[in-house]
C-alpha positions in Angstrom: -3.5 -26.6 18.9 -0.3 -27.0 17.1 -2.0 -25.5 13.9 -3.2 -22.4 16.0 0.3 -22.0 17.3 2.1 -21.8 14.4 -0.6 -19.2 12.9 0.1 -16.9 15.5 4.0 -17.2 15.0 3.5 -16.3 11.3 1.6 -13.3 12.0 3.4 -12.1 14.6 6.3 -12.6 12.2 4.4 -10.8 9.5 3.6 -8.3 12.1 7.2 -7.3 12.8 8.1 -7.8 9.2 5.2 -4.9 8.8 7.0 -2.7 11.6 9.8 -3.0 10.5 9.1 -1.3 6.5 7.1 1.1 8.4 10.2 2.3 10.1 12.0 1.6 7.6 9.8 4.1 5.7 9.8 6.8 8.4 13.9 6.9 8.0 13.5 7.0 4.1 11.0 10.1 4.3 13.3 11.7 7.3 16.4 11.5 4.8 14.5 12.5 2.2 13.1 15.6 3.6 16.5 16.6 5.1 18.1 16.3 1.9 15.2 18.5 0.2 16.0 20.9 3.4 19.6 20.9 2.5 19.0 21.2 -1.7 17.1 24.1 -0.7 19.6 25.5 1.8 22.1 24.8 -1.0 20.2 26.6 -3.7 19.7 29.4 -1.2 22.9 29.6 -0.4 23.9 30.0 -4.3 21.4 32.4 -5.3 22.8 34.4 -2.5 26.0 34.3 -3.5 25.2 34.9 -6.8 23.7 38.1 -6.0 26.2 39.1 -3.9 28.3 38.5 -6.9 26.7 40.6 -8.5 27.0 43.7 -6.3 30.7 42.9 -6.0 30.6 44.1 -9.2 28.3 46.9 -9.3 30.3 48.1 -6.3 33.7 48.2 -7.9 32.0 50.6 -10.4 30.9 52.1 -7.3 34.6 52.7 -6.3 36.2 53.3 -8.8 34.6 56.9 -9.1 36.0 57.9 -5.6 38.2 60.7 -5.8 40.6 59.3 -3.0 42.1 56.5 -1.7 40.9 57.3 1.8 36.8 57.9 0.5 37.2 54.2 -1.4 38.2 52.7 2.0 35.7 54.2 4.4 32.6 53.3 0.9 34.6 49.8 1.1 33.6 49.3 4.8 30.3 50.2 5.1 29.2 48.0 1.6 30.9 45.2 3.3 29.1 45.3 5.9 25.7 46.0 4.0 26.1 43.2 1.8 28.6 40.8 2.6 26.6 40.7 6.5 29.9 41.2 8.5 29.4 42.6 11.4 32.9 44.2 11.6 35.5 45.2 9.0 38.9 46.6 9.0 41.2 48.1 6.2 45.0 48.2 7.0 48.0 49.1 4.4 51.6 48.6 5.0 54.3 51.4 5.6 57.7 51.5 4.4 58.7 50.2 7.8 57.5 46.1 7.1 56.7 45.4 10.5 54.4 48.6 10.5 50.9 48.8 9.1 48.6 51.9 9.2 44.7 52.0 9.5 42.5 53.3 7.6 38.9 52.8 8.2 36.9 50.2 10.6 34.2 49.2 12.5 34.4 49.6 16.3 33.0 47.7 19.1 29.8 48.8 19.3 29.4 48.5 14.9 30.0 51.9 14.3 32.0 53.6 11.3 35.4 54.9 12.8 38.2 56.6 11.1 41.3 54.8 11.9 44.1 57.0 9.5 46.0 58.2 12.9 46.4 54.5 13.7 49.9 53.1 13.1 50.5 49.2 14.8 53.7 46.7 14.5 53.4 43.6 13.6 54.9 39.8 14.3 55.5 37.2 11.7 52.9 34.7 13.2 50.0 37.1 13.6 47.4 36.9 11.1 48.3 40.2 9.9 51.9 39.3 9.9 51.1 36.4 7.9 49.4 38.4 5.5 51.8 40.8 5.3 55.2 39.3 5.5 54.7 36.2 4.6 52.4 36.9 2.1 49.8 34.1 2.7 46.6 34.9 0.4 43.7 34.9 3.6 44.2 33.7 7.2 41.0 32.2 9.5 41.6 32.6 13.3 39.5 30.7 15.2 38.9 32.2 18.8 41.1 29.8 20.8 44.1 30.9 19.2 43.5 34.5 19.5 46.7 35.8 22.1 46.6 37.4 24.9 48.0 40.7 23.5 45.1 41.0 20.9 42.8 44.3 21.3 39.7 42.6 21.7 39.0 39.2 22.6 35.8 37.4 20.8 34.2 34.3 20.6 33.5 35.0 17.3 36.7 33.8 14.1 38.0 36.5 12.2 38.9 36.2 8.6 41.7 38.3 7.1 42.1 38.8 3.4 45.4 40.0 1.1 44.7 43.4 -0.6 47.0 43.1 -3.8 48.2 45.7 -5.9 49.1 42.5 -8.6 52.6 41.5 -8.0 52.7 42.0 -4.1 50.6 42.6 -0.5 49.5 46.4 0.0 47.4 45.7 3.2 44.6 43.3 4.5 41.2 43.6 5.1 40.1 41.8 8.4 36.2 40.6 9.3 34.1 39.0 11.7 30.5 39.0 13.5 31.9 39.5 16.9 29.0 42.0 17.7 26.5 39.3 17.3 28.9 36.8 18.4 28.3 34.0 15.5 30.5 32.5 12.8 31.2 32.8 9.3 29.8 30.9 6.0 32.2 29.7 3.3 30.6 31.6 0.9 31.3 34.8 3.4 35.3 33.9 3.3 35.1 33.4 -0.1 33.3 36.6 -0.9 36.1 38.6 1.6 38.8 37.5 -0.9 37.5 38.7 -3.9 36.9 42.0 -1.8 39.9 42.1 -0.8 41.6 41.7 -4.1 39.2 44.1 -6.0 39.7 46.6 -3.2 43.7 46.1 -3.8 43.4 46.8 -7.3 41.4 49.5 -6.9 43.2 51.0 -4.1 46.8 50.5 -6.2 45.0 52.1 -9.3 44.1 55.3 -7.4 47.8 55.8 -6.3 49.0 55.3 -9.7 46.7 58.3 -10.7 47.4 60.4 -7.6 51.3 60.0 -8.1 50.8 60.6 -12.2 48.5 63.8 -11.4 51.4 65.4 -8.7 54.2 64.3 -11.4 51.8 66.2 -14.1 51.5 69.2 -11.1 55.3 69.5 -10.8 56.1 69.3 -14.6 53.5 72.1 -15.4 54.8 73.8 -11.9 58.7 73.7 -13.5 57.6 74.5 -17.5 55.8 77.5 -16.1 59.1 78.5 -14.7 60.8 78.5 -17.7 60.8 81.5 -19.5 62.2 81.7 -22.9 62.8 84.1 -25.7 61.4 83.4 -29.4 60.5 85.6 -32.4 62.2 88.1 -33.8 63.4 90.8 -31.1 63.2 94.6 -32.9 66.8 96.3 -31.4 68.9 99.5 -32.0 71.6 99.0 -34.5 73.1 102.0 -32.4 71.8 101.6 -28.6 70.7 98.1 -28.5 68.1 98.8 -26.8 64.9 96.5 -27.7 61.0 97.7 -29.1 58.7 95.7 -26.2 55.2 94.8 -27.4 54.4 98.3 -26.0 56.6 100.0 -28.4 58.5 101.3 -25.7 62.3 101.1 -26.0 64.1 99.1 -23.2 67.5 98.4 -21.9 68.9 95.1 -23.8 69.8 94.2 -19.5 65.9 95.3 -18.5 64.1 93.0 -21.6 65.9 90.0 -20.9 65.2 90.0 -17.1 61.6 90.6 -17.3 61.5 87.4 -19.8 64.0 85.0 -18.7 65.8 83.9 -15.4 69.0 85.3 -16.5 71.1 87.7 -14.5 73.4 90.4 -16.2 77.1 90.3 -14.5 78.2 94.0 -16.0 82.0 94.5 -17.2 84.1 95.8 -20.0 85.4 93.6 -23.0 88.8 94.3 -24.1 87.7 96.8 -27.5 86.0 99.0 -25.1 88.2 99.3 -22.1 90.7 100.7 -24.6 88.7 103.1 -26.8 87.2 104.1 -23.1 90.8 104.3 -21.5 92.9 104.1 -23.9 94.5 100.9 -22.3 93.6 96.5 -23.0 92.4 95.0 -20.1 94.2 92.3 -18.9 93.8 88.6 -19.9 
């Protein structure tokens, strides 16, 4: 009796000792499968970004063939939101006033395209844009709790705001989120906003450097074209001094110089002729 007692111990302890590898198996195969889920979500995640790379750069090319600053904003926005999968974005510049920024072009409410140029908004020091702006942090996350009161729009949804540079300080921001379908953002997404932002800065600062150089070339041409000057050699009356034109015609010295030049003839009489004329010097 005592022999068949202590086989049935052993196999109930072998028994358990089975159970126990089995479950012991079940948790190895759950890990493993989770961590082949998240390889896979990984190398998803990074062939995604890596073709969104990609179109970063094709779309800078993109850009950079816009005539004006305000078509490279309103392109900006809706190729954000194609390929970056915001659902909103914003483009803001500063003013000369610093606690004044002015919009440009957005996203509204209800995801469409909306020109904001008429906008003009102040800003505080701790709002994200102020922190952007004035104190010059490189990208701000605002998760929805701390949104304040005061905000245009309240979401459930974080917003991500990114520094537009021109390459020594902040020209603007560029604001995102997925408010419309009310979900958060990936890392990759915030780290793809920043290197929006600072390609749209550059691009953005390059443009106004060529506007500004093209209106300083305007005026320059403007001003030489006012100019008038006299070269060559001028054919003139040893007797009249009056001048041959290209017409052959024979002017008044007064009349050719006008019609080439800006001058202006004040008429009097020099000293030599005021005396053979009246027989008198003028006065000194």
């Amino acid at each position: 009796m005592m022999e068949e007692t202590d086989t049935a111990v052993a196999e109930r302890q072998e028994l358990d000792r089975l159970r126990q590898r089995v479950r012991e198996l079940e948790s190895a195969r759950r890990e493993l499968e989770q961590a082949q889920s998240l390889l896979r979500a990984r190398e998803e995640n990074e062939r995604h970004m890596t073709e969104q790379l990609a179109s970063l750069v094709s779309v800078s090319a993109e850009l950079s063939a816009c005539e004006t600053e305000e078509e490279i904003c309103c392109r900006a926005v809706q190729w954000g939101r194609a390929h970056l999968g915001f659902d909103r974005l914003g483009i803001w510049f500063t003013t000369e006033q610093p606690d004044t920024i002015r919009g440009s072009w957005g996203v509204d409410d209800s995801g469409l395209l909306r020109d904001e140029r008429h906008l003009r908004t102040r800003i505080e020091a701790g709002s994200p844009e102020g922190r952007i702006l004035l104190a010059q942090e490189p990208y701000v996350l605002i998760e929805p709790a701390a949104l304040s009161a005061d905000r245009e729009f309240q979401t459930a949804a974080p917003q991500f705001f990114a520094a537009l540079w021109d390459g020594q300080k902040v020209i603007g921001h560029v604001s995102a989120d997925n408010q419309l379908r009310d979900i958060g953002m990936s890392r990759h997404q915030c780290s793809l906003l920043r290197l929006f932002g600072t390609v749209l800065g550059y691009l953005v600062s390059r443009k106004r450097i060529e506007s500004e150089r093209e209106q300083l070339i305007a005026k320059l041409q403007d001003a030489l074209g006012r100019i008038k000057t006299l070269q060559g050699l001028i054919p003139i009356c040893a007797e009249c001094k009056r001048i041959r034109d290209d017409a052959g015609s024979w002017t008044r010295l007064e009349t050719y110089v006008k019609a080439r030049s800006d001058a202006e003839f004040s008429h009097g009489l020099c000293p030599e002729c005021t005396h053979k004329l009246y027989g008198r010097e003028t006065e000194a």
